[in-house]
N, C-alpha and C positions, 0 to 999 in steps of 0.2 A: 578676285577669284571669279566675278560673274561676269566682269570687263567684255566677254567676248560676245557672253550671253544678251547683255543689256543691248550691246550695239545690233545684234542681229534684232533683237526686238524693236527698236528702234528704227532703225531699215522698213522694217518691215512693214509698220506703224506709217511712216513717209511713203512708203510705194503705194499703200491703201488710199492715202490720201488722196495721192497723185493719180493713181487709175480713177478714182471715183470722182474729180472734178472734171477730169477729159471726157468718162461719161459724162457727165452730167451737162458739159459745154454742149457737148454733141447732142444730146438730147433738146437744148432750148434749142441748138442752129437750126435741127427741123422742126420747131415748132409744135414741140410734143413739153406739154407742162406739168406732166408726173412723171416727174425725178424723183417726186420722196423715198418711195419705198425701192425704183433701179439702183439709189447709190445705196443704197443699206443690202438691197442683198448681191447685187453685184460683186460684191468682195467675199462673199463665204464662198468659199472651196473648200473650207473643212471638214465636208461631208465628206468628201472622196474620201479620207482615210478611213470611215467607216464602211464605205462599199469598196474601196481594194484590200480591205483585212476581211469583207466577207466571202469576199469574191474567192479570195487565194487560199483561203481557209478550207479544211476537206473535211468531209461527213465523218471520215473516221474520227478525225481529231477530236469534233464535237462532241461526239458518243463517249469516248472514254475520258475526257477532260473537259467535262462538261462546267464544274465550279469554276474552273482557271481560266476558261472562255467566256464565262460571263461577269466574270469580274474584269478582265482585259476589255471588252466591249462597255461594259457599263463606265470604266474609268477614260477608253477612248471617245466615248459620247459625252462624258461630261466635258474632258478638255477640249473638244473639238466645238461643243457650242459656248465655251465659255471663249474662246480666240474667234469663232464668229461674232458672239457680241460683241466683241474689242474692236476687229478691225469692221466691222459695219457702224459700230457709233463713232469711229474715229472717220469713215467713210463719208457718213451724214452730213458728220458736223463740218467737215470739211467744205461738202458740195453746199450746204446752207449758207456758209459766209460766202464764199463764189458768188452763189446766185444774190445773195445782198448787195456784196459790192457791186454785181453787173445791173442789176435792178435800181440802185440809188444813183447809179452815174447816167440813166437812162432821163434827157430832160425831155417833157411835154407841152409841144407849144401848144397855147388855149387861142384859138381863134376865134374873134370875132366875127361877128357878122350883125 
């Protein structure tokens, strides 16, 4: 029943990963080594459905359905930071092992002298 629903999450969940290692690649190539918190907020865009339902939203509306407006906001803020925290720690944890595996295949010759 949810079949369709799973896979888009899923998708979704992959393309988070995928944007957030490519930052994160990008980020070491120039030589810039905070990535922690780029690849975690990197991925939230799910603020925007809160500023394009405010945006498109009209002062009438507010005034006269004022409970129904803030219950719709209160329930879009919650789901929207609850899919930011999803795909920002799926984001992290992605860019963390990257940066593992590219950090442990890095060897160090020790030179003498």
């Amino acid at each position: 029943m949810f079949g369709l629903l799973s896979l888009v999450l899923l998708l979704l969940l992959v393309l988070c990963a995928e944007r957030a290692i490519v930052l994160t690649y990008a980020l070491l190539m120039s030589e810039n080594y905070h990535w922690w918190w780029s690849s975690f907020i990197s991925i939230n865009v799910y603020a925007y459905a809160m500023i394009f339902y405010l945006r498109t939203i009209g002062v009438k509306q507010v005034q006269f359905h004022i409970v129904s407006t803030l219950t719709y906001v209160s329930y879009v803020c919650i789901i929207s930071v609850g899919f930011g925290l999803m795909t920002g720690y799926v984001g992290f944890t992605a860019s963390y092992i990257v940066a593992q595996k590219l950090y442990s295949s890095i060897r160090v010759d020790q030179c003498t002298t």
